[in-house]
C-alpha positions in Angstrom: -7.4 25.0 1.7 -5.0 24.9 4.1 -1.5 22.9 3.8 0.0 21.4 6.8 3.8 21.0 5.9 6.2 20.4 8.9 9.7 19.1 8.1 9.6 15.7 9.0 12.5 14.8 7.9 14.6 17.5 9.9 13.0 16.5 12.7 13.6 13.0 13.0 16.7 13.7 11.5 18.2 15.8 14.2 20.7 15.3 16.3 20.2 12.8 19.2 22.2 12.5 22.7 20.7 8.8 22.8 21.2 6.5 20.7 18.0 5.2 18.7 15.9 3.4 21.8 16.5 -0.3 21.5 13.6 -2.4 20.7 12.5 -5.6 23.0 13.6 -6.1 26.2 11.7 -5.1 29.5 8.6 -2.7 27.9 8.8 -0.3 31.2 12.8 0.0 30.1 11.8 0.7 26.3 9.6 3.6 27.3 12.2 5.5 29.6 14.6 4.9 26.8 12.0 6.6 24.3 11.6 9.5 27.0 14.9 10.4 26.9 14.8 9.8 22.8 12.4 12.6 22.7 13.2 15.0 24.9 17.2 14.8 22.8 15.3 15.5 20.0 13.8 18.9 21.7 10.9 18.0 23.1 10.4 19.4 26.6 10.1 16.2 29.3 6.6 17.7 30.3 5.3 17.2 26.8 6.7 13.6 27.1 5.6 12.8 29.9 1.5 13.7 29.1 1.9 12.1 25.6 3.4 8.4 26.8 1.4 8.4 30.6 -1.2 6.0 28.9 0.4 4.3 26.9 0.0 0.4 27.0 1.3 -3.0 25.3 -1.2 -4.4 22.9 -0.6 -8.2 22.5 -3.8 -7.8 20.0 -1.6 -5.4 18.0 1.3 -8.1 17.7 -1.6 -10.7 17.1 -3.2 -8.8 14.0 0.1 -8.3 12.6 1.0 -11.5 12.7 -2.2 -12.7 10.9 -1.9 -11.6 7.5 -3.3 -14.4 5.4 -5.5 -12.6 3.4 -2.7 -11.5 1.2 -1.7 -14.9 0.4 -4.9 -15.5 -1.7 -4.5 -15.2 -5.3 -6.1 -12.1 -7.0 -9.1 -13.1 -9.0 -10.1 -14.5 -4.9 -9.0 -11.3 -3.5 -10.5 -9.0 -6.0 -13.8 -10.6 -5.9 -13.9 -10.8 -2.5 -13.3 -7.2 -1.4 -14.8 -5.4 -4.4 -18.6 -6.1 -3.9 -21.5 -4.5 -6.2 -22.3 -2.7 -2.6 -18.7 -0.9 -3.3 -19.2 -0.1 -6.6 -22.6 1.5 -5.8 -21.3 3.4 -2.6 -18.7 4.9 -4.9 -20.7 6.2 -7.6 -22.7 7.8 -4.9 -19.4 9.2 -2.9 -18.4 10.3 -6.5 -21.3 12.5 -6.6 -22.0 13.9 -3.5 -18.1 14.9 -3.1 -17.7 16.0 -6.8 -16.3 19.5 -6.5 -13.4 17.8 -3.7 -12.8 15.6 -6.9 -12.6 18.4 -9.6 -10.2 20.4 -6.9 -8.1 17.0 -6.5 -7.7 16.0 -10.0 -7.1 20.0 -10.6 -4.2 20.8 -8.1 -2.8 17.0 -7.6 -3.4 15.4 -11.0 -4.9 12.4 -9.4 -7.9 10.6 -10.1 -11.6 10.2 -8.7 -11.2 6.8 -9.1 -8.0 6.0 -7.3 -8.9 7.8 -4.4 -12.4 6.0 -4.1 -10.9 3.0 -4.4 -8.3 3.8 -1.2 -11.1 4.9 0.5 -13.5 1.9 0.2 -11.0 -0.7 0.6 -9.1 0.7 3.6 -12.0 1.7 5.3 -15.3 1.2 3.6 -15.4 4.4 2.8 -15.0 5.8 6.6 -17.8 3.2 7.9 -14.6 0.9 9.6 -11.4 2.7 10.4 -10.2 0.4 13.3 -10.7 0.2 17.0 -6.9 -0.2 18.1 -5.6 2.1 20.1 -2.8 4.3 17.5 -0.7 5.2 20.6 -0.5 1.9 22.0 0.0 0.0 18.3 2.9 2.2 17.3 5.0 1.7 20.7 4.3 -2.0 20.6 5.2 -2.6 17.3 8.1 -0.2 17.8 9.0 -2.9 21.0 8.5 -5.8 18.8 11.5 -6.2 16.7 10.0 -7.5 13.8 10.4 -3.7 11.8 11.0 -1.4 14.8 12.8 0.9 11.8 9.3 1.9 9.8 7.5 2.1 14.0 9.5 4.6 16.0 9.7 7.3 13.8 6.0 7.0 13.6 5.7 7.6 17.9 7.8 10.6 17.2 5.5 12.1 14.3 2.2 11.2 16.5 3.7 13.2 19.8 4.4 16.3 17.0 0.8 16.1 16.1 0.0 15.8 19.9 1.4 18.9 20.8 0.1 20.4 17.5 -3.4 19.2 19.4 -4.5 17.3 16.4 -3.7 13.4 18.6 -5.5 13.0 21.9 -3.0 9.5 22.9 -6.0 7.9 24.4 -8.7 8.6 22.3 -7.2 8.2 18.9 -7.8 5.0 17.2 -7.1 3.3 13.6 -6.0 0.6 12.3 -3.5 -1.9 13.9 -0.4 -0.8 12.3 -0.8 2.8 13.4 -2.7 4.3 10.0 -5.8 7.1 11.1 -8.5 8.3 9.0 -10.6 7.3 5.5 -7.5 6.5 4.3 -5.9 5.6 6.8 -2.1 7.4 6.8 0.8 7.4 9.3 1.1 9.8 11.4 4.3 10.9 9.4 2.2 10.9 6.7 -0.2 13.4 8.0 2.4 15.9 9.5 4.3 15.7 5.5 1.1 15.9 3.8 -2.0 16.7 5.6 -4.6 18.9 3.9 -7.2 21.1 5.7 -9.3 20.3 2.9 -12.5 21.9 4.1 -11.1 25.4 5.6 -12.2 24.7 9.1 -8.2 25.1 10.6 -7.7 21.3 11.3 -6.4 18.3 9.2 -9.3 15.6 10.2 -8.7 12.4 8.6 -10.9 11.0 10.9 -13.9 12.9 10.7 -13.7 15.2 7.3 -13.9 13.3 3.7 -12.3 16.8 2.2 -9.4 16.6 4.8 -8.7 12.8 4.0 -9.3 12.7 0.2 -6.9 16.1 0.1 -4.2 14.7 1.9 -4.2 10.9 0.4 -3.9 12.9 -3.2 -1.2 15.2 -1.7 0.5 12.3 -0.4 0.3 10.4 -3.8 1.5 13.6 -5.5 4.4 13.8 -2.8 5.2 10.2 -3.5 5.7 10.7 -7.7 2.2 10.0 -8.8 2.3 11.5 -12.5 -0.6 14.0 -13.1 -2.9 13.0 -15.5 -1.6 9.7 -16.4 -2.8 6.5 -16.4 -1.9 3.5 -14.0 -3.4 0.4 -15.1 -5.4 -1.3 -18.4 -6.6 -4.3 -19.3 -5.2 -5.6 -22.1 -5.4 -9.0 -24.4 -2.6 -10.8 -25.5 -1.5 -12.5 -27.8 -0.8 -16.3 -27.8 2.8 -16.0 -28.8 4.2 -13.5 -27.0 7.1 -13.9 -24.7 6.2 -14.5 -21.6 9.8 -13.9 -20.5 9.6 -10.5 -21.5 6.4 -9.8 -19.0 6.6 -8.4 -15.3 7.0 -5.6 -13.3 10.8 -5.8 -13.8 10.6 -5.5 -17.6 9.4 -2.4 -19.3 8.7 -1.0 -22.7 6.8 1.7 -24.5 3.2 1.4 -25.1 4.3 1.5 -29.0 6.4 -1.0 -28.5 4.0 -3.5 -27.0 1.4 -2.9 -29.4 3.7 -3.7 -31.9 4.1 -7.3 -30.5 0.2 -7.8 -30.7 -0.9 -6.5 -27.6 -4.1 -4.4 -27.5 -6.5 -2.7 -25.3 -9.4 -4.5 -24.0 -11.7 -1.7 -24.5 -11.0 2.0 -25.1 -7.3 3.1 -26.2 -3.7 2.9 -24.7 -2.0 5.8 -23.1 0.6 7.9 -24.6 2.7 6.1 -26.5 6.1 6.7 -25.2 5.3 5.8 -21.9 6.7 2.6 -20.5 4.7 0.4 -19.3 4.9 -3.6 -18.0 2.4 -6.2 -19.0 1.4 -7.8 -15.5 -0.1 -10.9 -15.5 -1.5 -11.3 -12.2 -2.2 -15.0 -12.4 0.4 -16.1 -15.4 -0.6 -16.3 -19.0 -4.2 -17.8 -19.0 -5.7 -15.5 -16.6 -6.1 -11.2 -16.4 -3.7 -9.6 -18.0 -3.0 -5.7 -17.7 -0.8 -3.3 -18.9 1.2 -1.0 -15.7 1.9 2.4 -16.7 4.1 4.1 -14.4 1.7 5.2 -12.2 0.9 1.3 -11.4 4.4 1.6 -9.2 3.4 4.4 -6.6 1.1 2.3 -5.7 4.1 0.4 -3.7 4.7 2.9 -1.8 0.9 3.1 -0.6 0.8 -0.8 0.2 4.1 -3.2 -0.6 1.4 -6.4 -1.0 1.0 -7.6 -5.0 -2.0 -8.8 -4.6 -3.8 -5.3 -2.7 -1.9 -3.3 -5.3 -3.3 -4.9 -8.2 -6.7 -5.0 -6.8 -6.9 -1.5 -5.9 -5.4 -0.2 -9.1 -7.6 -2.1 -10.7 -10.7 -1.2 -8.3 -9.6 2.6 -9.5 -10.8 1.8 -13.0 -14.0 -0.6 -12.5 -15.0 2.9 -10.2 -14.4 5.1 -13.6 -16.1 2.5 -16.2 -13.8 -0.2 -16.8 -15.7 -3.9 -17.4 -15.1 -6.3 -14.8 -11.8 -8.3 -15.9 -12.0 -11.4 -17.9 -10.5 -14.1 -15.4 -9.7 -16.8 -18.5 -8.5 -20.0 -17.2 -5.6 -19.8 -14.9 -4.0 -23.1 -14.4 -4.4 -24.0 -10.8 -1.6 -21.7 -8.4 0.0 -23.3 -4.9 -1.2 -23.7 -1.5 0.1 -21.6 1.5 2.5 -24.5 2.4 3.1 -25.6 -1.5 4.2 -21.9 -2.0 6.3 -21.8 1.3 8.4 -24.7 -0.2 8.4 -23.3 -3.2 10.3 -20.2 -1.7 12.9 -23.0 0.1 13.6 -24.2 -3.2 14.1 -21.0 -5.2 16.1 -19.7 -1.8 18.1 -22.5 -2.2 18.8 -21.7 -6.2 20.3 -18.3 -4.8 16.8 -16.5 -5.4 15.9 -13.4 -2.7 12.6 -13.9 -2.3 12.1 -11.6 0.3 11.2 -14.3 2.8 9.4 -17.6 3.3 5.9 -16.2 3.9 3.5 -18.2 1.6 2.8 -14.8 -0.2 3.4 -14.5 -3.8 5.4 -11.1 -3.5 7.4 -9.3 -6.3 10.5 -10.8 -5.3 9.2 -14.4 -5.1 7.9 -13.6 -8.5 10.8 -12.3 -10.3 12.8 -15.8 -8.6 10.0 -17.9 -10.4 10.0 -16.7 -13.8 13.8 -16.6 -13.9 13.4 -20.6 -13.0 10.8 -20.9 -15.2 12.8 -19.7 -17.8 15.8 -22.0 -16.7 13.9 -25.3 -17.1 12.1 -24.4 -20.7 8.6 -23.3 -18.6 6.6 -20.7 -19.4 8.6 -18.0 -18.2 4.5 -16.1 -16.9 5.8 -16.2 -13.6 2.7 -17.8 -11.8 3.9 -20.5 -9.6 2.0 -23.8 -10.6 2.6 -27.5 -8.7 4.8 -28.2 -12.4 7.4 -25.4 -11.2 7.5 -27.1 -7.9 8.1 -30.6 -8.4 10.5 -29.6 -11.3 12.5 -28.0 -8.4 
């Protein structure tokens, strides 16, 4: 096994005649401005020059990122609708045939099978679908759209590194819309921090190698604070009278602690008991319910939706034996538009909500229970039509 390490970081980090290029504007203008960007940052113009030559806007880039509705569907529709028996199946046979990666992973990184197969059958269906956009052309578009130019550019910097490494062709190398490559679909960043040459061959293929891309997404995870050994989600049952207040990602206690007020596991045992953990209740107090060790939050830093989070941590144990969750009886959530005027309300309480997107976010989440709580609700923090006409 080979590490690929670079220091990212410094690299981006260094000192810069040019100020960072602006984004929008004329696109020919935001190219000659990234030019100069990376040749400041010691690049030689020759290098530049091969690396951007094709490079093109891709309205179908700004299109796809703009069209992000499945995340505003709740998560028992989510769930059901990406983890399919086909999955399941496929990942008890990718847990066999790639067994010894696994043992290696869960050995050196502390992560398990289960997490990883989960990434790689809902990013890419387990390699079958890793995305047809051009990465090149998605990064400096996006970078040019000034939507979130900050988490783009440094990404065009990272894929011309790899480029002159030879491991990025900038006209051949596809992926997703958003500039991810591979199983499991990382950043270019992401590969140059924490690619793995997980099959010995000399290259980090993310593309083409499951050993490469399972490697590097559990050095990644490592890299990002994922505690070895642990685990990141349960499902749990609840009692009745517990205080709903006193449930979300934002309040934590130890496992002890919360078995003490009633709560137990579904099936099996808790984790250690000192560990602190949140009980989540995906769709308020009559539907899933789960207990979030710490583990639960790195998965943030893989993907900031709720709803993909949940589902793939939970995904991660269906894959190692869990029973498919017991959905209760949720009372009925918001529509797109309900939930965006739900947002103008709580915005208009003082609430950050992160934005008016008709996705039921963390933030958006944390703004309705503390309402909730307010008016004598339910404090379970699923938006219902009651919260919103109380508003």
């Amino acid at each position: 096994m080979r590490l690929i390490l670079p220091l990212l970081a410094s690299l981006l980090s260094a000192p810069l005649a040019h100020a960072a290029t602006p984004c929008g504007g004329s696109f020919g203008s935001f190219l000659s401005g990234l030019k100069k960007e990376a040749v400041a940052m010691g690049h030689s113009p020759a290098s530049v020059d091969r690396f951007l030559a094709p490079v093109r806007h891709d309205p179908r880039t700004l299109r796809a990122d703009r069209a992000q509705g499945v995340f505003q569907l709740d998560f028992i529709t989510f769930s059901r609708r990406v983890i399919s028996q086909n999955r399941i199946d496929n990942g008890k046979r990718n847990a066999q045939k790639w067994a010894r990666v696994f043992d290696r992973i869960e050995r050196d990184y502390g992560v398990s099978r289960g997490v990883l197969l989960a990434f790689w059958a809902l990013e890419t269906d387990y390699g079958a679908v890793q995305g047809d956009f051009n990465t090149l052309n998605s990064l400096v578009t996006l970078a040019h759209d000034c939507r979130r130019p900050e988490l783009f550019r440094p990404q065009i910097f990272a894929a011309l590194t790899l480029f002159e490494k030879g491991e990025f062709d900038p006209a051949t190398t596809t992926g997703a819309w958003a500039g991810e490559i591979g199983m499991v679909q990382m950043l270019p960043g992401d590969i140059l921090e924490n690619g793995v040459d997980g099959d010995g061959d000399g290259h980090v293929s993310l593309k083409t190698s499951p050993p490469d891309a399972l490697m590097s997404g559990a050095n990644m995870l490592r890299d990002l604070g994922w505690r070895a050994g642990e685990p990141w989600l349960q499902e749990i049952v609840v009692p009745p009278t517990l205080d709903w207040a006193k449930t979300g990602l934002n309040h934590k206690m130890r496992v002890d602690d919360w078995a003490r007020l009633g709560i137990r596991p579904r099936t099996g045992t808790f984790g250690p008991g000192n560990l602190p953990a949140s009980v989540l209740l995906p769709m308020g107090r009559n539907g899933p319910a789960f207990l979030a060790y710490p583990n639960f939050d790195i998965y943030f830093e893989w993907n900031k939706s709720f709803v993909y989070v949940t589902t793939a941590a939970y995904f991660a144990t269906r894959l190692e034996g869990a029973p498919v969750f017991n959905a209760g009886t949720p009372e009925p959530g918001l529509t797109g538009p309900q939930l965006k005027a739900l947002q103008q309300k709580l915005t208009a309480h003082g609430h950050d909500v992160g934005g008016i997107d008709g996705i039921l976010g963390a933030k958006t989440r944390d703004a309705v229970q503390a309402e909730q709580s307010r008016l004598g609700l339910p404090a379970d923090a699923w938006p219902t039509p009651a919260l919103l006409n109380r508003l």
